[in-house]
C-alpha positions as CSV (number, residue, x, y, z in Angstrom):
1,X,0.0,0.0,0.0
2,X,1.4,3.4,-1.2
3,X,2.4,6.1,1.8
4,X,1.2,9.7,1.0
5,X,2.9,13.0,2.6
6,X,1.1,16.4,3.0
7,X,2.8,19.5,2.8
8,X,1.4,22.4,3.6
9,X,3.2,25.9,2.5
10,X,2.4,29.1,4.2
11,X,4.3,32.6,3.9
12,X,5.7,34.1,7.1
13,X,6.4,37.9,7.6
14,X,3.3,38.9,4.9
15,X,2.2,42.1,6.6
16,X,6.1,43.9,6.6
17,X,6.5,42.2,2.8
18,X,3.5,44.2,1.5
19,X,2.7,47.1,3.8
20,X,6.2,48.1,4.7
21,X,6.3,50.8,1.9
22,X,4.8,54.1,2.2
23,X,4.5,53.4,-2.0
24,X,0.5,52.7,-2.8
25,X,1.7,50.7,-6.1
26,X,4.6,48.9,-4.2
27,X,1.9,47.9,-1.7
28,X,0.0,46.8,-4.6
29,X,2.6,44.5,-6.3
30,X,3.7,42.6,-3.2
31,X,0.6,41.8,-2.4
32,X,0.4,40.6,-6.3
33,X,3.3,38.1,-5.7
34,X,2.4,36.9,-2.2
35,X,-1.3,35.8,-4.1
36,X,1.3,34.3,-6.9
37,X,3.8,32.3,-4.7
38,X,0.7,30.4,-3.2
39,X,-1.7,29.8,-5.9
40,X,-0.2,30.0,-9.3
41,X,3.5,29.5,-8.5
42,X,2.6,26.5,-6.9
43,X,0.1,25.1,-9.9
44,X,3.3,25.9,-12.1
45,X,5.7,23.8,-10.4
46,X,3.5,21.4,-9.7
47,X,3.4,20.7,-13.7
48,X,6.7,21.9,-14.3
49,X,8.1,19.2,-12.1
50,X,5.2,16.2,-12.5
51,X,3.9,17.3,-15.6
52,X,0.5,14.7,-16.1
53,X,1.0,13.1,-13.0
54,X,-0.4,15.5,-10.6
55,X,-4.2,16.6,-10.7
56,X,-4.7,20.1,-10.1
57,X,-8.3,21.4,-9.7
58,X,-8.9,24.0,-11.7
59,X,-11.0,22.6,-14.8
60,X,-8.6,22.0,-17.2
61,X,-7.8,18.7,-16.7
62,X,-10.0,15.4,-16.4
63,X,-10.8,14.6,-12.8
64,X,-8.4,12.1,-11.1
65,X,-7.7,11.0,-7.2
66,X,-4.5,10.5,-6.3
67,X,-5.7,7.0,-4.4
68,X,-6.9,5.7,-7.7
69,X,-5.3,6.6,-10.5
70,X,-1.3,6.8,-11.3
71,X,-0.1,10.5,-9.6
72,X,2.2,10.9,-8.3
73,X,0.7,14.2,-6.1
74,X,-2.7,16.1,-5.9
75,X,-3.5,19.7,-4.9
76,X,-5.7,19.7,-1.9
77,X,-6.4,23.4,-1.5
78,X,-4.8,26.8,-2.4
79,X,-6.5,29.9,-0.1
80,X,-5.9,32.5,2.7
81,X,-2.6,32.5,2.1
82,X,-1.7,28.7,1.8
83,X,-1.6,25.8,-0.1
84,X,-2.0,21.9,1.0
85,X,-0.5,19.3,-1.7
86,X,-0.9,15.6,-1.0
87,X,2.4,13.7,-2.1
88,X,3.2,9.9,-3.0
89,X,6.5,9.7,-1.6
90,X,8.8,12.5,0.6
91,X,11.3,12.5,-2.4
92,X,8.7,14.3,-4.7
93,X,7.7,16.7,-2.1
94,X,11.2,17.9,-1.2
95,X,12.0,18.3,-5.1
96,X,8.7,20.1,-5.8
97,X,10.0,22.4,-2.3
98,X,13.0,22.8,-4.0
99,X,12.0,24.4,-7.1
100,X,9.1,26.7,-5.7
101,X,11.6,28.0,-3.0
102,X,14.5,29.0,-6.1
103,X,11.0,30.2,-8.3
104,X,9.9,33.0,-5.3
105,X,14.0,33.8,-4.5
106,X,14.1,34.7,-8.0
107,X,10.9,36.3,-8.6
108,X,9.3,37.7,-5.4
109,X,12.8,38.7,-3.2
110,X,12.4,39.5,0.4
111,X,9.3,37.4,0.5
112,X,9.5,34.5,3.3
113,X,8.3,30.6,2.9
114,X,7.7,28.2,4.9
115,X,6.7,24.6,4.4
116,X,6.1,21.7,6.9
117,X,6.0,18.0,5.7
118,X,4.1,15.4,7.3
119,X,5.7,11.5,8.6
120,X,3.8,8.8,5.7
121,X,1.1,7.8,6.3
122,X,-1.3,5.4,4.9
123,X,-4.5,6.4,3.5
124,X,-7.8,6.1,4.9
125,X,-9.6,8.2,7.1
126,X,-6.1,10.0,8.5
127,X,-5.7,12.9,6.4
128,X,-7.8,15.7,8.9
129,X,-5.8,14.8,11.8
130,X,-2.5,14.9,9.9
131,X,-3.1,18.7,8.0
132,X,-4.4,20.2,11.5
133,X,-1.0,18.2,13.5
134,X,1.2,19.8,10.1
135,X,-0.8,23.4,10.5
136,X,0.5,23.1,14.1
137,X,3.6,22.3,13.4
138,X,4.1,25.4,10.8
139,X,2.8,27.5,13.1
140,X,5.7,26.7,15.3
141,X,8.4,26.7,12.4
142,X,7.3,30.8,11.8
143,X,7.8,31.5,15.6
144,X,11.0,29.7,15.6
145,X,11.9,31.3,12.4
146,X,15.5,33.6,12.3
147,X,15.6,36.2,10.1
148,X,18.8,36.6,8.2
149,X,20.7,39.9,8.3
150,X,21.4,40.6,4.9
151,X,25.0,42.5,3.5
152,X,23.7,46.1,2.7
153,X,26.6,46.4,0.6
154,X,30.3,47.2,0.5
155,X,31.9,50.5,-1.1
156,X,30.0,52.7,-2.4
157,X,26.4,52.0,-2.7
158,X,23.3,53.7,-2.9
159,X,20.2,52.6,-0.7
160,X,16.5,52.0,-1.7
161,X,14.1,53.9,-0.3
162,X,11.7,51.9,0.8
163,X,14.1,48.5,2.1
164,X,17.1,50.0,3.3
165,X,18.9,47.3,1.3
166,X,21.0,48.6,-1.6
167,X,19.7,49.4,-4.8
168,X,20.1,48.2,-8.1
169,X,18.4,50.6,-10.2
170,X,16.3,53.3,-10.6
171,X,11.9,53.6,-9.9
172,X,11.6,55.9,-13.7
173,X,12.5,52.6,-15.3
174,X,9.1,50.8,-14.2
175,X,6.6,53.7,-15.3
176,X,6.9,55.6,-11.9
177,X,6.1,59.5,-12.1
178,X,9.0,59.8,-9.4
179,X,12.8,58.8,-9.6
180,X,14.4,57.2,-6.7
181,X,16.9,54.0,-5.8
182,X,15.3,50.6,-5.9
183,X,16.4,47.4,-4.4
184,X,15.5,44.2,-6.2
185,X,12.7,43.7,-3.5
186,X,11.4,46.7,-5.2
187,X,11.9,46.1,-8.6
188,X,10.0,42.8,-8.7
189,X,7.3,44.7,-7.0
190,X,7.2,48.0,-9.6
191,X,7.4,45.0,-12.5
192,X,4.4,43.4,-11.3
193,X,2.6,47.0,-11.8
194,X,4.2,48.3,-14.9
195,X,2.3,48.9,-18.3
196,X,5.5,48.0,-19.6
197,X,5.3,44.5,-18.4
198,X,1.8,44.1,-18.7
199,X,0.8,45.2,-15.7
200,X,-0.3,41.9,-14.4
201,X,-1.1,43.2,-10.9
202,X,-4.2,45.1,-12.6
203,X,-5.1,42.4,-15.3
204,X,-6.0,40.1,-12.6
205,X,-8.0,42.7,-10.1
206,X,-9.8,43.7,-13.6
207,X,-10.6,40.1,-13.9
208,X,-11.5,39.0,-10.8
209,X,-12.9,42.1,-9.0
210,X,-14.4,44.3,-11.8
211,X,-15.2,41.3,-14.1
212,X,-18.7,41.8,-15.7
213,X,-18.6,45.7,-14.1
214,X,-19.0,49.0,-16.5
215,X,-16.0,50.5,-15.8
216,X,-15.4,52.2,-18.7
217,X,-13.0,55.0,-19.3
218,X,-12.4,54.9,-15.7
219,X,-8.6,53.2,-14.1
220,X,-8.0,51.7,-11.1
221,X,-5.2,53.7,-8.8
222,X,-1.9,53.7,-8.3
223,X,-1.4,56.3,-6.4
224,X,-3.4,57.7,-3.5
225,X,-3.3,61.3,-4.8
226,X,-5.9,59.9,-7.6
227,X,-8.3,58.3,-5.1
228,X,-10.7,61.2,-5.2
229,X,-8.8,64.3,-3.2
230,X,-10.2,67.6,-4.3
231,X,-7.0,70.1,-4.9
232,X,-6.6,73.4,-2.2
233,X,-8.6,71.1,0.2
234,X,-8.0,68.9,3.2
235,X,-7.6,65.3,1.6
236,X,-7.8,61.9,3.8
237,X,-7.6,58.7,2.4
238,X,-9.3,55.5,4.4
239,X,-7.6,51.8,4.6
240,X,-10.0,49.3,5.7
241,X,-8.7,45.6,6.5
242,X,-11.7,43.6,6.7
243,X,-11.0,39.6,8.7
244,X,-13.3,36.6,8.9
245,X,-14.7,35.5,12.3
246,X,-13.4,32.4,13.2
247,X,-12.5,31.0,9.9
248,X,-9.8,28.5,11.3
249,X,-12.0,27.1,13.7
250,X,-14.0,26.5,11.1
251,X,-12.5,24.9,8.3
252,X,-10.9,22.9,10.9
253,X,-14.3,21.6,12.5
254,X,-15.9,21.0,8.7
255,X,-12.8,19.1,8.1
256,X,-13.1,17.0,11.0
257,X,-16.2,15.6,9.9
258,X,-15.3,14.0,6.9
259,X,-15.9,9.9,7.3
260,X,-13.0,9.1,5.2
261,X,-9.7,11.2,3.7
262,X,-11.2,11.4,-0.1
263,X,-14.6,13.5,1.9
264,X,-12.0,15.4,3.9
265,X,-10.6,16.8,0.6
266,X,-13.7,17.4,-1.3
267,X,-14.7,19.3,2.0
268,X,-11.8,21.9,1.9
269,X,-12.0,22.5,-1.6
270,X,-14.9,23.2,-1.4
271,X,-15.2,25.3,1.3
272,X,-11.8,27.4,0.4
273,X,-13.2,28.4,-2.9
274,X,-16.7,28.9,-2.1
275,X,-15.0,31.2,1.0
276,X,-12.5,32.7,-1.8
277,X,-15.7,33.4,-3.8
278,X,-17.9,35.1,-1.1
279,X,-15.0,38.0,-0.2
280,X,-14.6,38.7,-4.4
281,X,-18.7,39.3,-4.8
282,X,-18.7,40.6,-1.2
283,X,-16.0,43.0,-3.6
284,X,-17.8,43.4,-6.6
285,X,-20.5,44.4,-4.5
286,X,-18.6,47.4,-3.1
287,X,-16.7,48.1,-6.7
288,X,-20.0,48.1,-8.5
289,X,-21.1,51.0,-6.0
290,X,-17.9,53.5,-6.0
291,X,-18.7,53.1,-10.1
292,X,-22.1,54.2,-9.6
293,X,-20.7,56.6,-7.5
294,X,-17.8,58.0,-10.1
295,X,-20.7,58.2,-12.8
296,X,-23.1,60.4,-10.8
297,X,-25.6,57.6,-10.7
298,X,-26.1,58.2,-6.8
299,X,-27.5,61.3,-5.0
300,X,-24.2,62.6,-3.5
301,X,-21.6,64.4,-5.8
302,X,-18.4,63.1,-5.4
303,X,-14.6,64.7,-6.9
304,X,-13.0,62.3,-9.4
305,X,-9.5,63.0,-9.5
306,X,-8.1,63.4,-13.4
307,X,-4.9,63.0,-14.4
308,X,-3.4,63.4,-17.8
309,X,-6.8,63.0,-19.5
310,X,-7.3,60.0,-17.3
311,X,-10.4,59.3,-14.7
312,X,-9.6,57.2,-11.4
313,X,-12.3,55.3,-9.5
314,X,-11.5,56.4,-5.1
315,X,-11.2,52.7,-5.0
316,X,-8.6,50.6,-4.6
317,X,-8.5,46.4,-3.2
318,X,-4.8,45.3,-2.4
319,X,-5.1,42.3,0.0
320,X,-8.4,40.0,-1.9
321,X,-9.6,36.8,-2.4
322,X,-10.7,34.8,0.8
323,X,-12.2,36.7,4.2
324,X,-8.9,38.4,4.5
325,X,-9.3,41.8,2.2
326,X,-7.7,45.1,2.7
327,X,-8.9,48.2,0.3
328,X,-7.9,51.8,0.4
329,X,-10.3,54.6,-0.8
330,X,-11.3,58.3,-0.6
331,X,-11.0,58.9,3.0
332,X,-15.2,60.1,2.8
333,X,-16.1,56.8,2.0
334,X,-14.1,54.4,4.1
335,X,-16.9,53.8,7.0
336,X,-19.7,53.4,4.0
337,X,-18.0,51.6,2.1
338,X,-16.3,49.4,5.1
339,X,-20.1,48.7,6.3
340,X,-20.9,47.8,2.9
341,X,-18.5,45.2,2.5
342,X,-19.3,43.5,5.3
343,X,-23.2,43.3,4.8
344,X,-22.0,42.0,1.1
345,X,-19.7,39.6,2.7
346,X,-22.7,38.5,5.2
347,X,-25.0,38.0,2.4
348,X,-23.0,35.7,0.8
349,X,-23.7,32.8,3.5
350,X,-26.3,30.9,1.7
351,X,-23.3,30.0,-0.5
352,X,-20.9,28.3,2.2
353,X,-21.4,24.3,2.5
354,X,-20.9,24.3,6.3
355,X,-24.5,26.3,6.7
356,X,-23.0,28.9,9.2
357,X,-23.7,32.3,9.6
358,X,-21.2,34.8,7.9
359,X,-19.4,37.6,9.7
360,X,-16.1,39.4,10.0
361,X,-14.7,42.5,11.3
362,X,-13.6,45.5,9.9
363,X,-10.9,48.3,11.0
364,X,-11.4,51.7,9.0
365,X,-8.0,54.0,9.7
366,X,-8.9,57.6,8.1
367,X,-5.6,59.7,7.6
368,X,-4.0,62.8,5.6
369,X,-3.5,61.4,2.0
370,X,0.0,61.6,2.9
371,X,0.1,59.9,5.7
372,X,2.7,56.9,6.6
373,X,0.6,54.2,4.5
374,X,2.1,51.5,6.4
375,X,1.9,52.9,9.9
376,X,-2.0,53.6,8.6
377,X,-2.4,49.9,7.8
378,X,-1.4,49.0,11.3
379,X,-3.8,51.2,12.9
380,X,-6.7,49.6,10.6
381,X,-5.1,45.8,11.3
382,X,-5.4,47.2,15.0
383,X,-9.0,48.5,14.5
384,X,-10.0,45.0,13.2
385,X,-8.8,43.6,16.3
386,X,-10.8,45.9,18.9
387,X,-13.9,44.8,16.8
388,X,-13.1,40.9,16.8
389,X,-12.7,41.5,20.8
390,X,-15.6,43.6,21.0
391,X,-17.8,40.6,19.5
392,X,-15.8,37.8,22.1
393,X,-16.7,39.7,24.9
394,X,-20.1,40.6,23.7
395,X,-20.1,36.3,23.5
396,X,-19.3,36.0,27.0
397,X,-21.1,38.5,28.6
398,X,-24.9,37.4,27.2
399,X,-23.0,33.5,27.8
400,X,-24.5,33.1,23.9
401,X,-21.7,30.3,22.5
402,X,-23.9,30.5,19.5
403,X,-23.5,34.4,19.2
404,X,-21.9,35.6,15.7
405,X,-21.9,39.0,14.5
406,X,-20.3,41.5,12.3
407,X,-19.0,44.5,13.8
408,X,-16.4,47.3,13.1
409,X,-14.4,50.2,14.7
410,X,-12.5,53.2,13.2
411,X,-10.5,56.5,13.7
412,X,-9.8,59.5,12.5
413,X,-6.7,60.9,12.8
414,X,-6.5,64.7,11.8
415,X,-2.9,64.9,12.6
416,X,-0.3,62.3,13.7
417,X,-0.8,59.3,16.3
418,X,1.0,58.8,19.1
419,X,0.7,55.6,20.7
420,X,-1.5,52.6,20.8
421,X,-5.1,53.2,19.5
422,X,-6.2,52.0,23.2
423,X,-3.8,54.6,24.7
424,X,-5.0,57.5,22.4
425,X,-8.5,56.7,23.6
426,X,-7.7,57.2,26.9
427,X,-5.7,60.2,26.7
428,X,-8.5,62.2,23.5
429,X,-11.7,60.6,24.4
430,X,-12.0,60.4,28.5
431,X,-13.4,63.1,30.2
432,X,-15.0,63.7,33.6
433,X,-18.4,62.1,33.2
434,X,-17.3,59.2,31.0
435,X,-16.2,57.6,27.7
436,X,-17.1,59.8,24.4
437,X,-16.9,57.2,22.4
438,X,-19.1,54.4,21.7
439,X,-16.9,52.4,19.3
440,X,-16.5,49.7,18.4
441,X,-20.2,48.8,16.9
442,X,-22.5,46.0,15.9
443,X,-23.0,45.9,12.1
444,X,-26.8,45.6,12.7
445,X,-28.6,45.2,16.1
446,X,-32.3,45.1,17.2
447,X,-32.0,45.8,20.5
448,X,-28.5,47.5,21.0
449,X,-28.0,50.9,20.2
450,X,-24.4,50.6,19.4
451,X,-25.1,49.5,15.7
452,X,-23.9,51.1,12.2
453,X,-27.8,50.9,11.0
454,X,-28.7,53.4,13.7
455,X,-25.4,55.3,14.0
456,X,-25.3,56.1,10.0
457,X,-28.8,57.1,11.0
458,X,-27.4,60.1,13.2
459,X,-24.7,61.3,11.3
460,X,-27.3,61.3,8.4
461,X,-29.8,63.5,10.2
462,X,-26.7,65.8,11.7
463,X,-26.1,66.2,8.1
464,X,-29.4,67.3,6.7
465,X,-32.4,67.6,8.9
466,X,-33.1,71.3,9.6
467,X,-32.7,71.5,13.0
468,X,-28.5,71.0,12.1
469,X,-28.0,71.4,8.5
470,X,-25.8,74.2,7.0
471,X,-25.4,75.3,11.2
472,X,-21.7,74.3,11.9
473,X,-21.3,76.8,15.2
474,X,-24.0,74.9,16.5
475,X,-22.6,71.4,15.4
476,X,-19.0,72.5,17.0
477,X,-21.0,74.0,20.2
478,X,-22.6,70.4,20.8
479,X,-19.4,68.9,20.2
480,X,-18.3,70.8,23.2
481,X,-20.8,70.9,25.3
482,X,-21.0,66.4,25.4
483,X,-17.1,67.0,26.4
484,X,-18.5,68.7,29.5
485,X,-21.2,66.2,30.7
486,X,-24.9,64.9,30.0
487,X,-26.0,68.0,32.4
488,X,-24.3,70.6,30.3
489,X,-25.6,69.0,27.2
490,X,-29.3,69.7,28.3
491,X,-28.6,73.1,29.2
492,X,-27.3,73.5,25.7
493,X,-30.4,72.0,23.9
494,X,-32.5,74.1,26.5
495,X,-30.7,77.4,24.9
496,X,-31.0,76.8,21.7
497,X,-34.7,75.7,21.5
498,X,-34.2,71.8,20.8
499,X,-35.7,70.7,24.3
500,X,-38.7,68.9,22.1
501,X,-36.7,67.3,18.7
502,X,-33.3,66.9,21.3
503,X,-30.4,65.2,19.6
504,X,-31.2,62.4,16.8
505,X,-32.8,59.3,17.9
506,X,-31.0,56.0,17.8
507,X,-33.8,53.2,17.4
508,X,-32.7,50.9,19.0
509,X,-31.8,52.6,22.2
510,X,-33.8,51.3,25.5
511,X,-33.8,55.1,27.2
512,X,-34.7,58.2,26.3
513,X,-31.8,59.7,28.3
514,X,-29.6,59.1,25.5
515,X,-31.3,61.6,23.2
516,X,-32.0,64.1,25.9
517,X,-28.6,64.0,27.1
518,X,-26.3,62.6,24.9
519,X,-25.3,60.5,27.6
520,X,-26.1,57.0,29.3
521,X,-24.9,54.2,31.3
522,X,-22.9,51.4,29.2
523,X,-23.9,48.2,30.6
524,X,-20.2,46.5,29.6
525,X,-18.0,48.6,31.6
526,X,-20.7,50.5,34.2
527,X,-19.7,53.7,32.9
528,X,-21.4,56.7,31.4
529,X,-20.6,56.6,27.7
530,X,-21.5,59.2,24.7
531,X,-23.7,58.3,21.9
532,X,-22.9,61.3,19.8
533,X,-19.7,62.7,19.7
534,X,-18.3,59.9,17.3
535,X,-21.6,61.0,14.9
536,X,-19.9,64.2,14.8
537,X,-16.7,63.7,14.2
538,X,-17.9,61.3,11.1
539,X,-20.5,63.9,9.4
540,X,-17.3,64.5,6.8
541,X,-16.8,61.3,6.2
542,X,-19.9,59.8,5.5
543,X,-21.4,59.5,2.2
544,X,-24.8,57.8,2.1
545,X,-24.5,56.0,-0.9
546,X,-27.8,56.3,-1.8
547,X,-29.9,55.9,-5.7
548,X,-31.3,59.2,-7.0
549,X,-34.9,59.5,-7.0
550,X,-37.4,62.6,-7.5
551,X,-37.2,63.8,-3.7
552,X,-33.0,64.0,-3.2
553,X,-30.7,66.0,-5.3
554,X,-27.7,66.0,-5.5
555,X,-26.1,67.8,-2.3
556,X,-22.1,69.2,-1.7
557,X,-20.8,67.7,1.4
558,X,-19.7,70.4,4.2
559,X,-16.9,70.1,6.2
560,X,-16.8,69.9,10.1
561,X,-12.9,70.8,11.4
């Protein structure tokens, strides 16, 4: 009886690889090659080194099982990042290694594998328990991983930019407006973005991502000075990382049903694409919109940047495919567009063979256009975070094992941060009576008020019922008057006539103290906690995304500083 090996290859070091620039399009093509080195690189080698003796699922070869038929390996799964091949025979696994580690030196430099190979084993019903033992076993590999130093050169040398490692050559010479020293981390990055080469970084977003949408003469970005800033004003761009709840656990428990090891990998395949395919349409979704949106098919105006006689969509995904998707837009449409993506990404559950609900998490970061882009992308990876621990402790504290939600959390940073985004909480949004902020949020909620539904709801009615619209002082005078207290906030309302509308309701709330006061009691940490303050901050960056229709016109955003 034949003895099979799984190996399983993973990428270590991802978020440094392709956020470490403060270059949009370098962000862009490393996150290009990192997709590459574990889907396509892998198919390659796989028929490079085995030619017709491998199956590879991708429907352009005639099925065949690698118990059954003469192969000499099979290709479990490629997604999120990794890729699980089943081998006949270690020798064939450690040659195929071989040849993918000298294909991603050569073409993806600075990038990090890792790949862990099970003992033989024979087969059966085995395989579930051996991938989750190897997955284990990776995970240890990475932590145990040391990082060369590299030899930043001898003599005279020149240094890139963005790696610190010496360059090679110059930006100009892969279609980039700017001149500057490249390393050949760089280079392969800028190659994987120039028109000059193709631009296979774009060919495959416009395929995947804007397949079957009018684009038309619009492009997709490059840079983040052509995602929608309006010249002479204050421009902020958004990066929102968007994660999966739970998506281990539950590959791993759909796995570990399978009744025998040929169920096992019909399971995962399954699952990883149909997973793959929910965060694309979950995409498409939002892409379809920000279109709409360019083409002045929604009520809200909106400033499309042109540049040599070209029009940019404000929209740009970088990290995509799987629940794993980062995207960087006009900093006015990251919450929108953020809260979108999510109830596309929800939607999409009727689709997933494991029955489960759908949810992830989503951190918005709004900075200056020309802010650190990868100390931004931190701060939204950290945003994510809050929100995934916002819904566990939501879990434990109504003791619902059951309980799975969406939520999200932002910031908005009109200057520079300093510290961690718990720290900068504390030290900008404490005050005497309590917490003035109420992130993070439920995506939707019936019966808590902390929800986007009801919070977009707010901001909505701060922007355009009468009692607020076109009255900034009195917008900045409220903002003030919640940093004093609940009591000073009535006073307020008293003064300026309100004492009957008050603030904007949120539906969902249990109290009408919240409304009247601006203030109530948060249940989760027995403090008093501010429903509105957040609202205001966001009335600039929050764009309704709304079809036209008879009763709204189109209307210019105003701006709250």
């Amino acid at each position: 009886m034949s003895k099979y090996i799984v190996s399983v290859i993973d990428t270590t070091g991802i978020q440094p690889y392709i956020f470490g620039s403060n270059r949009l399009r370098e962000n862009i093509g490393a996150s290009y090659l990192v997709a590459q080195a574990t889907n396509e690189w892998v198919k390659q080698v796989l028929r490079q080194r085995l030619g017709d003796n491998v199956y590879i699922p991708d429907g352009n070869q005639q099925k065949k099982t690698i118990e059954n038929d003469t192969l000499d390996a099979e290709l479990v799964y490629t997604g999120g990042g990794n890729a699980v091949i089943l081998f006949k025979g270690i020798d064939c696994a450690i040659r195929f290694t071989k040849t993918l580690s000298k294909k991603v030196l050569r073409e993806a430099p600075g990038l990090k594998i890792v790949v862990a190979h099970s003992e033989p084993f024979e087969w059966g019903n085995q395989l579930s328990k051996t991938v989750d033992s190897l997955i284990k076993k990776l995970e240890q590999k990475k932590r145990e991983y040391n990082p060369s130093v590299p030899l930043l050169g001898l003599g005279v040398t020149a240094n890139c930019l963005s790696t610190g490692l010496v360059a090679l050559d110059t930006s100009d010479r892969y279609s980039v407006p700017t001149r500057y020293p490249v390393s050949r981390e760089i280079v392969e990055k800028l190659r994987a973005v120039d028109p000059k080469q193709g631009e296979p970084a774009n060919k495959q977003l416009r395929e995947t991502i804007f397949a079957d949408l009018e684009l038309g003469d619009y492009q997709v970005a490059y840079d983040v000075d052509d995602l929608g800033r309006t010249e002479g004003c204050s421009s902020y761009m958004a990066i929102v990382h968007a994660d999966g709840n739970g998506m281990g656990d539950r590959f791993k428990e759909y796995g570990n049903q399978s009744q025998s090891d040929r169920e096992y990998i019909m399971r995962m395949r399954d699952l990883s694409e149909k997973v793959n395919q929910a965060g694309v349409n979950a995409l498409k979704v939002v892409a379809n919109k920000v279109i709409q949106l360019a083409q002045g098919k929604l009520s809200e105006q909106f400033a499309i940047t042109e540049r040599d006689r070209k029009k940019y969509i404000p929209f740009r995904p970088i990290v995509y495919g799987g629940d794993d998707v980062t995207f960087v837009c006009d900093g006015r449409l990251g919450l929108t567009l953020a809260a979108l993506y999510l109830k596309a990404f929800e939607a999409e559950k009727a689709t997933i063979p494991d029955g489960k609900e759908l949810t992830a998490c989503a951190g918005i970061a709004i900075v200056k256009t020309h802010y650190p882009f990868a100390r931004a992308y931190q701060l939204s990876e950290a945003l994510c975070r809050n929100a995934k621990n916002f819904v566990r402790d939501e879990k434990k504290r109504l003791r619902m094992s059951d309980f799975d939600v969406s939520a999200l959390d932002w910031h908005i940073a009109a200057s520079g941060l300093l510290g961690s985004i718990s720290n900068i909480r504390k030290r900008e949004y404490q005050v005497p009576e309590g917490n003035l902020t109420m992130r993070p949020v439920y995506l939707h909620s019936e019966s808590d008020w902390r929800n986007w539904t009801d919070f977009s709801q707010v901001v909505r009615e701060f922007n355009t019922h009468p009692n607020w619209v076109g009255r900034r002082n009195k917008v900045v005078a409220l903002r003030e008057q919640l940093r004093q207290g609940s009591d000073k906030t009535k006073q307020f309302l008293q003064v300026y006539g309100l004492h009957k509308d008050y603030l904007p309701h949120f539906l969902a709330a249990q109290t009408d103290d919240l409304h009247q006061s601006g203030w109530t009691d948060d249940p989760r940490t027995n403090e008093r906690i501010c429903a509105y303050f957040d609202a205001i901050e966001a009335m600039e960056f929050h764009i309704p995304l709304e079809e036209k229709n008879h009763e709204n016109l189109p209307s210019k955003n105003s701006t709250i500083e």
